[in-house]
N, C-alpha and C positions, 0 to 999 in steps of 0.2 A: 141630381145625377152628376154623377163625377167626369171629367175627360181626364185618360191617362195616356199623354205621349210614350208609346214603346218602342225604344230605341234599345236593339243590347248590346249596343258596343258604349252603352253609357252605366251610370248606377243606378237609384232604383230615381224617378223621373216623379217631378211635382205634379201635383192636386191640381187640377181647374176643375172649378163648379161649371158645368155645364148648361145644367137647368135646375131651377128652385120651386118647388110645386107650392102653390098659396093657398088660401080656402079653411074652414072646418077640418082637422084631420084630415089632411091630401094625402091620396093615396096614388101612388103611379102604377099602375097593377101590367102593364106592357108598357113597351116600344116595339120602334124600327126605325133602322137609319137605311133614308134610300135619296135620292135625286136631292143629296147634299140638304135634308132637312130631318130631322127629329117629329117623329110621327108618335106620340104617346096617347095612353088611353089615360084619364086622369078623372077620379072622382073622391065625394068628402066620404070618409070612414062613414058617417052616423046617417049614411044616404042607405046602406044595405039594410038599416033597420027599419026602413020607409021614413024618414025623416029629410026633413027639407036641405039641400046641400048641392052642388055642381055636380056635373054630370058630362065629361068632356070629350072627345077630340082633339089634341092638343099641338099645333103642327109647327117649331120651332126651328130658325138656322142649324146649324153647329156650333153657332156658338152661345145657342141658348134665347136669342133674340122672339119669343112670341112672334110669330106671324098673323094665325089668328086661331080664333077656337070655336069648334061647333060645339052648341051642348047637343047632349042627348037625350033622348027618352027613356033612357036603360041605363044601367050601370056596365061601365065597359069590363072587360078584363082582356084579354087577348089581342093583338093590335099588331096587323101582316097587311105590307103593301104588296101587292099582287099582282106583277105584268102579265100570268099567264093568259092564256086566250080561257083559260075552266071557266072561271068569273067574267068574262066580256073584259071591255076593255078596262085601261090600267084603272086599278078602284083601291080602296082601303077594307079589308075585312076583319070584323073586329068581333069577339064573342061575346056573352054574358052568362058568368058563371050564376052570377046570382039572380036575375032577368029568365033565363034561360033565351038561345036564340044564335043565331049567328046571322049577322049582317055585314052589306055592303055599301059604303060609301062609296060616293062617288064623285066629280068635280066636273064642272063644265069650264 
């Protein structure tokens, strides 16, 4: 994942690597940026063919710093932090395209 400073009173603004996905075939299939942290859904390509591979939550600074990573049970794709009151309190909801499902994390 790239960060691009936009400024347009300037010309076109450098590259920062933001985040760098590791793993088997890393696939980032969502984010979201909310409460100054990088919320990614993160899993290995050769995981949707049922093959063994990460399966992640993946909740980074801005500037890309790992924080930490839940694995998961499913292969994520979809990935929205949520303060509405729809879902109870503030949670992470994330889908599975390939799983089928939609889930809610949550944090104490």
């Amino acid at each position: 994942m790239l960060a691009v400073p936009i400024d347009p009173s300037k010309g076109a603004p450098a590259l920062h690597v933001a985040y760098t996905a590791d793993g088997s075939f890393p696939d980032i299939d969502d984010f979201d940026i909310a409460d100054e942290r990088l919320w990614l859904s993160k899993f290995d390509s050769l995981r949707v063919l049922g093959l063994p591979g990460i399966s992640q939550l993946v909740v980074a600074d801005l500037q890309g710093k790992v924080q930490f990573a839940l694995d998961l049970p499913f292969v994520p794709s979809h990935a929205v932090v949520s303060v509405d009151t729809l879902f109870g309190p503030a949670c992470i909801i994330l889908t599975s395209f390939f799983d089928g499902g939609l889930y809610r994390v949550t944090f104490r």
